[in-house]
DRENRORO-157860 format. One line per 3 residues: number of its first residue (from 1); their letters; for each residue x negated, y, z of N, C-alpha, C. Coordinates in steps of 0.001 Angstrom, whole numbers, plus 500000, padded with zeros to 6 digits. Layout:
N
NUM	A	X Y Z X Y Z X Y Z ~ ...
//
This chain:
137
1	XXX	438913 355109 316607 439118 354397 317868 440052 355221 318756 ~ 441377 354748 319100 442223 354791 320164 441936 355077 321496 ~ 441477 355860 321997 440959 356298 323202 442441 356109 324414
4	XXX	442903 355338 325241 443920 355843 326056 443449 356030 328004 ~ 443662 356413 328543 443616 356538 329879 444725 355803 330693 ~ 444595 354732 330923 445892 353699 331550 445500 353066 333019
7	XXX	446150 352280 333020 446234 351665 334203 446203 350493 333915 ~ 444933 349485 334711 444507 347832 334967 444798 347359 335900 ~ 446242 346496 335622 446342 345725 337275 445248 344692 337361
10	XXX	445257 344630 339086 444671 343796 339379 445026 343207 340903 ~ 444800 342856 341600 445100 342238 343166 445895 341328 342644 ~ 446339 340531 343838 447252 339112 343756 448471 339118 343410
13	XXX	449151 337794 343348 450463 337518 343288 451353 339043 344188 ~ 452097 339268 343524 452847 340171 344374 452240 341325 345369 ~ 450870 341566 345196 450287 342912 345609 449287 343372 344627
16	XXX	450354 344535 343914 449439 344644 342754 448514 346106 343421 ~ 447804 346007 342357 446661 346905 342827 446258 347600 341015 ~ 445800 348378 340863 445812 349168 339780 444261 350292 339668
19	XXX	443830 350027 338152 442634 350538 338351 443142 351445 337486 ~ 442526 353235 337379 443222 353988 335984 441669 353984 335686 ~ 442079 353733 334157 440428 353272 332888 440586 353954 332002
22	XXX	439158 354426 331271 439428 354896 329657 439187 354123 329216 ~ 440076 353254 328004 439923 352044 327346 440427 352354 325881 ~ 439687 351840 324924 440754 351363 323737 441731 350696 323625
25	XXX	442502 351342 322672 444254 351142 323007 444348 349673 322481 ~ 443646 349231 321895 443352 348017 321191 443196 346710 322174 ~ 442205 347160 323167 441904 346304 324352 443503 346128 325376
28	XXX	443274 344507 325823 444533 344115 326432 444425 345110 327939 ~ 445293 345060 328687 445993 345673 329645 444828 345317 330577 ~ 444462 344623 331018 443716 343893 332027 442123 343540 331491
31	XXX	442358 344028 330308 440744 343569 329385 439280 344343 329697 ~ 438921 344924 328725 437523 345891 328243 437933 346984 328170 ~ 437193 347886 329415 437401 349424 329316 436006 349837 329251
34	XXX	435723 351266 329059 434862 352138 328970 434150 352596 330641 ~ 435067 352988 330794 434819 354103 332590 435998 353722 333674 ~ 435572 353548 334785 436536 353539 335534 436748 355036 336188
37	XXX	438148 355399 336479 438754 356933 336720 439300 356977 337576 ~ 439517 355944 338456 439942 356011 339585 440598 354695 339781 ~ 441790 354916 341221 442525 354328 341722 444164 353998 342159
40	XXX	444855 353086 341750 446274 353993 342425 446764 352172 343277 ~ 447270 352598 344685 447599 351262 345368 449181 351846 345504 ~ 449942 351008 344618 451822 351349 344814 451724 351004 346209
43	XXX	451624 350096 347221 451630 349773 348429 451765 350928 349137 ~ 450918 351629 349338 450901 352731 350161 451968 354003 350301 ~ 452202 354465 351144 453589 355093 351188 453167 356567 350362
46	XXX	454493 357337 349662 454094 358088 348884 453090 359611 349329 ~ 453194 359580 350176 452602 360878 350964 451385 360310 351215 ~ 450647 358884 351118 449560 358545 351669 448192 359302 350679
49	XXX	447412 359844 350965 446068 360601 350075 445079 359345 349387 ~ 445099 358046 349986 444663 356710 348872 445600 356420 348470 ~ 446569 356626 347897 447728 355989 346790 446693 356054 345617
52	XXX	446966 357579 345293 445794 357727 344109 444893 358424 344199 ~ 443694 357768 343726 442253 358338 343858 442160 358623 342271 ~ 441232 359619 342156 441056 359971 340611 439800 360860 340537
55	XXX	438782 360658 339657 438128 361201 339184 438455 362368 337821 ~ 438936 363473 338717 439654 364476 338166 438699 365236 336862 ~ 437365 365368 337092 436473 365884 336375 436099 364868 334964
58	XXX	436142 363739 335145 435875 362673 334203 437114 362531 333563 ~ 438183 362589 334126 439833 362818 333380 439733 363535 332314 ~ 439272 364815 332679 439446 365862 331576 438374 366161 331010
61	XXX	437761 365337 330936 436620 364826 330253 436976 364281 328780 ~ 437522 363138 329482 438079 361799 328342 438941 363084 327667 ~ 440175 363758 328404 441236 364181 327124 440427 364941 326561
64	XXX	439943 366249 327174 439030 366551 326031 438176 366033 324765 ~ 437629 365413 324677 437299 363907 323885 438538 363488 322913 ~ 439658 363693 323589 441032 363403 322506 441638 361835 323259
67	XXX	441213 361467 324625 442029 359907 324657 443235 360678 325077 ~ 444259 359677 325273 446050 360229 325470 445922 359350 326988 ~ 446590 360014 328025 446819 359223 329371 448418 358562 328819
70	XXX	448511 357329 329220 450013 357166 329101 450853 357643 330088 ~ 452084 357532 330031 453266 358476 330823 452795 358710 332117 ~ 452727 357546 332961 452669 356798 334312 451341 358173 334483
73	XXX	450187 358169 333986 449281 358606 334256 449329 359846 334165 ~ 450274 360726 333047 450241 362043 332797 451012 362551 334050 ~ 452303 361897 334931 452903 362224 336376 451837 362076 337202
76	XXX	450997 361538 337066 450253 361280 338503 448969 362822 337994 ~ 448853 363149 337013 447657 363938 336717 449248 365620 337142 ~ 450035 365547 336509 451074 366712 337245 450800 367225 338620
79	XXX	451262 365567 339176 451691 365399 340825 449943 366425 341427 ~ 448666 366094 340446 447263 366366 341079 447370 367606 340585 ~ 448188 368587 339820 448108 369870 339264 446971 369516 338617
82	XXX	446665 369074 337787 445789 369116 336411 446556 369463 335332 ~ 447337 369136 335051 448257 369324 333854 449908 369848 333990 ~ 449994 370991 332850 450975 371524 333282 452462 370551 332702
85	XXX	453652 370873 333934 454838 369372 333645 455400 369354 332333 ~ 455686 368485 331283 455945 368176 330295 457533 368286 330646 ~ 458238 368808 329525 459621 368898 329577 460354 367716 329403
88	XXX	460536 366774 329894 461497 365778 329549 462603 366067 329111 ~ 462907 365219 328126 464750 364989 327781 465031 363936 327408 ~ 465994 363524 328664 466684 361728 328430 468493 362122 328531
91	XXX	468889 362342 327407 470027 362989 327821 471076 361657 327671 ~ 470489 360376 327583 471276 359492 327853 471327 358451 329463 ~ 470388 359390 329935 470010 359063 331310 471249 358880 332178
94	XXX	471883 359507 332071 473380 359809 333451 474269 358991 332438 ~ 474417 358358 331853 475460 357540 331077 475639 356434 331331 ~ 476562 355774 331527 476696 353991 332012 476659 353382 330682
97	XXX	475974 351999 330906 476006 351374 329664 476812 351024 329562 ~ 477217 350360 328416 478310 349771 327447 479187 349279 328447 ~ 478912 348261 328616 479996 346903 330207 480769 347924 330973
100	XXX	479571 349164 331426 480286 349711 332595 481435 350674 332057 ~ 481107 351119 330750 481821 351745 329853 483495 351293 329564 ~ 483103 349882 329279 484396 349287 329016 484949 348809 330176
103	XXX	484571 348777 331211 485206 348487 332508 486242 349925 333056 ~ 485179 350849 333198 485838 352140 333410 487163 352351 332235 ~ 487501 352318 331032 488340 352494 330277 489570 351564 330511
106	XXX	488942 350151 331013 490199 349166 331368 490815 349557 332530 ~ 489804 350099 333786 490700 350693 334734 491657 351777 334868 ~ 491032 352708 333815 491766 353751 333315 493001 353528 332802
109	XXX	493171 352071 331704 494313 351498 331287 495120 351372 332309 ~ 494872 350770 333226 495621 350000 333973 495748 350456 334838 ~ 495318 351933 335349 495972 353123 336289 497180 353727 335409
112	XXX	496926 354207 334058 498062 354620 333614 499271 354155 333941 ~ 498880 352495 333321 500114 352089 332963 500703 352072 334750 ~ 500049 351850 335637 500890 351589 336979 501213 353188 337432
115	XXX	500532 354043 336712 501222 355226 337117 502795 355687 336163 ~ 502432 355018 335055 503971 355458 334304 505196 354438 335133 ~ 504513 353375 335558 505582 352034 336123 506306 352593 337364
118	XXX	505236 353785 338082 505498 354265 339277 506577 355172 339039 ~ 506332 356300 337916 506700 357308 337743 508560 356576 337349 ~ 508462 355710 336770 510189 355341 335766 510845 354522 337309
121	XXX	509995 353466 337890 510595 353161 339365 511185 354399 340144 ~ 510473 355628 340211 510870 356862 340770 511880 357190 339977 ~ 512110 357756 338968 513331 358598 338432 514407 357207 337656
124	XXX	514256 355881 338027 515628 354821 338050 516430 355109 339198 ~ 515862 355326 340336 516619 355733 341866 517130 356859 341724 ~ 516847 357897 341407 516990 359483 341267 517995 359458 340157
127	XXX	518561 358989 339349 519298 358566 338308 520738 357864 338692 ~ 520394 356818 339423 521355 356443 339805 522230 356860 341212 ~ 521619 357586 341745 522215 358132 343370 523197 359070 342886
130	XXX	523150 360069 341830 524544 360991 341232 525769 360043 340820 ~ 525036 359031 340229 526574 358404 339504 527266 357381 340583 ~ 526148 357002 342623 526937 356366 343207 528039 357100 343538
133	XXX	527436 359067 343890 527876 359611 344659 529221 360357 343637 ~ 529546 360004 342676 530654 360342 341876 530922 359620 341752 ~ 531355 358044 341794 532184 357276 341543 532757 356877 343464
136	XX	531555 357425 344671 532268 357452 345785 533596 358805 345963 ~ 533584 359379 345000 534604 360606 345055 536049 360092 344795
//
């Protein structure tokens, strides 16, 4: 049995509200849990002390036991200094997707080319001002 430590929405249309549960990973999102572990209300501004409520002692309870908190839950157990920060690596994080990819390269095209258009407009004038000023001789 799949032990996980997650999060059960609940509240209304458009104010969600969130219970953190030890549940089997098996059980739906909103289904049959074991224990309730607390609380987290996104509503509340981030500095507020009820954002998240947690039963810190029963937390490390469950992992001990072997359940896995999912992501969401392992930041919020960080943010409580229970657990030390996991190293992330998203090294495709700072990258534009594809569209923006090929957008940036077309502009790039099409700076060149108006910079070479600029550059030959510049040295056609510069070219021809010697041969006015020798045939004015």
């Amino acid at each position: 049995m799949a032990m996980k430590i997650r999060l059960a929405r609940g509240g209304s249309k458009k104010r969600p509200f969130y219970s953190i549960v030890a549940a089997d990973s098996r059980m739906p999102r909103d289904g049959r849990f074991i224990e309730k572990l607390g609380t987290y209300n996104p509503l509340l501004p981030k500095d507020s002390e009820d954002r998240v409520k947690m039963d810190v002692k029963r937390i490390q309870e469950w992992i001990a036991k072997g359940a896995q908190p999912t992501d969401r839950i392992a930041r919020m157990l960080e943010a409580a200094g229970v657990r030390e920060k996991a190293e992330r690596s998203n090294p495709q994080r700072a990258e534009p997707g594809k569209k923006a990819q090929e957008r940036a390269k077309e502009k790039a095209e099409k700076a060149a080319a108006a910079e070479a258009a600029a550059a030959e407009a510049a040295a056609a004038p510069a070219e021809e001002a010697p041969a006015e000023e020798a045939s004015a001789e």
